[in-house]
N, C-alpha and C positions, 0 to 999 in steps of 0.2 A: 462243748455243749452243743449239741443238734438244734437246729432252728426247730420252735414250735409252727404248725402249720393247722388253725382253724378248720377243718374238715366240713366243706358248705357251711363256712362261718363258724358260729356258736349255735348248731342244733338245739340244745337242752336249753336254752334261754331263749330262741327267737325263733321262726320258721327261716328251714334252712332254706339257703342259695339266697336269701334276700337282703337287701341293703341294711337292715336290720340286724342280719346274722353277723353280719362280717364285720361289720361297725361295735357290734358286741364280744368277736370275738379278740379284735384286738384293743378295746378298753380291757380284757382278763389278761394283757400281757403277750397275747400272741404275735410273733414277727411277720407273721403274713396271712393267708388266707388260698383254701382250696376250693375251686368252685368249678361245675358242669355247665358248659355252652353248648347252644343249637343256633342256627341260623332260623330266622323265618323266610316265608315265602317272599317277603320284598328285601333280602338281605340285611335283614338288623341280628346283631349277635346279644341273643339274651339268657338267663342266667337260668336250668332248671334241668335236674337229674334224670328225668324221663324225655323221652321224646312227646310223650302226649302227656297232655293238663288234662287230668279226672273233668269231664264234664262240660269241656271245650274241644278238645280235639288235640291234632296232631299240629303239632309246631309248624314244621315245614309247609303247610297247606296253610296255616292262616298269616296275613300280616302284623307287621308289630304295633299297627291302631286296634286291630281287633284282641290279641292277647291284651294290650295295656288294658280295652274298652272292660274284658272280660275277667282279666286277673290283676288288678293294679300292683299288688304286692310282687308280681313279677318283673323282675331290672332287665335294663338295659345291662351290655357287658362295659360298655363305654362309663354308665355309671358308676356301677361297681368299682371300675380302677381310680374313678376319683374319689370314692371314699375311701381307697386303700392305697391313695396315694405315697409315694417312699415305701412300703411296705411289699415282701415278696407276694404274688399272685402265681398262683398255680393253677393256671388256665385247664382242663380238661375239656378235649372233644369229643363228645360223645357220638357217636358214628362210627358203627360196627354191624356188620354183615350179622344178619337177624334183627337187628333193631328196628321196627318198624321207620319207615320215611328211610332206610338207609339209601345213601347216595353215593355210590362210587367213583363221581366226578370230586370229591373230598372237598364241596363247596366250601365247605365251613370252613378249613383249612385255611383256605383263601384269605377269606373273609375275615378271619382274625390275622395272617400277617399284614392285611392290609389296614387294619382299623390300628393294628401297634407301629404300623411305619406312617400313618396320619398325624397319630397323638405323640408319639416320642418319648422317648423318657422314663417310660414304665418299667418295672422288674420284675420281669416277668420266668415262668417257665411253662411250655406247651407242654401237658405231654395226653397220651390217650392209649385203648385197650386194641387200637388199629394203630400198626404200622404204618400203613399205604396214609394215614392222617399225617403224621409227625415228617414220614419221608418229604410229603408233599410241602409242608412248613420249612423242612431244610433247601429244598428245593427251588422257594420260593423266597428264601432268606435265611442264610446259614446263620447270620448275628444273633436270630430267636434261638435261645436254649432250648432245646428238647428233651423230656426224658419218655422209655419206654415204659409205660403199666400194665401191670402183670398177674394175674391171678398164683394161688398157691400149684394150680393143676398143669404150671408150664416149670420146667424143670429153671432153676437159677442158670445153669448155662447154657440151657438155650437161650434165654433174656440175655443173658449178654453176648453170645452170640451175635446176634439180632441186634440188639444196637451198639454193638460195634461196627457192623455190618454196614447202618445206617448214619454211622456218625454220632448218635444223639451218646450227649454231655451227662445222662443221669438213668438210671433203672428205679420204678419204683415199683418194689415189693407189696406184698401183702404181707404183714409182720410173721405170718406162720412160717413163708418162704427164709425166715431167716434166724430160726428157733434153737437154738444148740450150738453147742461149738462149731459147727461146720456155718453157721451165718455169719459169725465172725470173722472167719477165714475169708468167708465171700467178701465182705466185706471190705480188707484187707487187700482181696484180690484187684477190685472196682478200683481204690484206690491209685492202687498200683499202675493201673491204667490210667486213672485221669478220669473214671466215672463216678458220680454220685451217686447215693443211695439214699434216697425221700422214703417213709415207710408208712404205710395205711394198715388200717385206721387203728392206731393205740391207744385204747381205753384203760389199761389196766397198770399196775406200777410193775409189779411183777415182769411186764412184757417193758414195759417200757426203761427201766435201769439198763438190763440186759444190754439192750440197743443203744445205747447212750454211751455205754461201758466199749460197745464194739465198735462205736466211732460213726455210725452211722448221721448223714448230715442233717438230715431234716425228720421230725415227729408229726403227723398228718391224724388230728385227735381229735372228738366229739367235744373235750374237755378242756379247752384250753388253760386255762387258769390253774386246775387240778393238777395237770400235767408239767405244766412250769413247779407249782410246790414240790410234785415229785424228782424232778432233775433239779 
């Protein structure tokens, strides 16, 4: 049975990324929780799938008094893992060449192995749609799991290419990446290797059997609850 994974919490019941969502999505049964971090300007890691907040600005330029002052519903990362305390978190860094505020020193990197070698104990896994992020988190601490995330438009073996390359413990697909008997086989393949296979975002039963049936480890859903009835 593939772990269930909260996709920015419980979207459909709370606003996502927020302590709200996540707390929601594992009352529906779910084993963990996926969520998008930025750093601010005075180095606090907080929880939100853009770089910029509609109507405040750009993360990276403002401090974490003036996001709290300006969006309260926006968490701390530190909070987050305590309401998802024992439960897997699937940390995403959001920091990708065109992203606005992009930083190629991989601040954020940092700054999350350094907040999970503070706190201890967490269950965690890093992963992000930049390399140069995740390398930087092995680099700085090979104990943090890593996995590669990946759109449909990068071939399956290039992604494992790439993180085999890199060392990181897990590939996470986009469920289209792994559609037909040939994602089985991938699947299979990962395995065979020692890599995991986390998959985004599974809304539908149809897609989701399939993937359950090929072994794949973790389900990354809008729907937690749903998604458990379904497997």
């Amino acid at each position: 049975m593939p772990l269930v994974l909260g996709h920015r919490g419980s979207p459909r019941v709370a606003r996502e990324n927020t302590v709200e969502a996540f707390a929601a999505a594992l009352a529906e049964g779910a084993d963990g929780v996926e969520l998008d971090t930025h750093a601010t300007a005075d180095g606090v890691l907080v929880c939100h799938h853009d770089p910029i907040v509609p109507e405040v600005g750009l993360i990276p330029e403002l401090t974490e008094a003036e996001l709290a002052a300006a969006v309260p519903w926006l968490p701390r990362l530190d909070a987050v893992l305590d309401t998802c305390a024992g439960t897997l978190v699937n940390v995403e860094i959001k920091n990708s060449p065109g992203d606005s505020g992009y930083d190629p020193t991989q601040r954020t990197a940092d700054l999350v192995v350094a907040l999970l070698r503070d706190r201890g104990g967490d269950r965690v896994i890093v992963s992000s749609f930049e390399l140069a992020a995740i390398d930087r988190v092995r680099a700085l601490d090979p104990t943090v799991p890593t996995g590669f995330l990946y759109a449909p438009d990068m071939a399956n073996d290039d992604a494992f290419f790439a993180a085999s390359v890199g060392g990181h413990g897990a590939l996470h697909p986009h469920w289209v990446s792994l559609a037909g008997d040939e994602g089985a086989d991938f699947v299979a393949r990962c395995h065979a290797a020692k890599v995991a296979v986390n998959v985004w975002t599974v809304n539908d039963e149809v897609v989701a059997v399939p993937l359950a049936a090929a072994g794949v480890d973790a389900l990354i859903t809008d729907i937690p609850a749903t998604l458990r009835t379904w497997l």
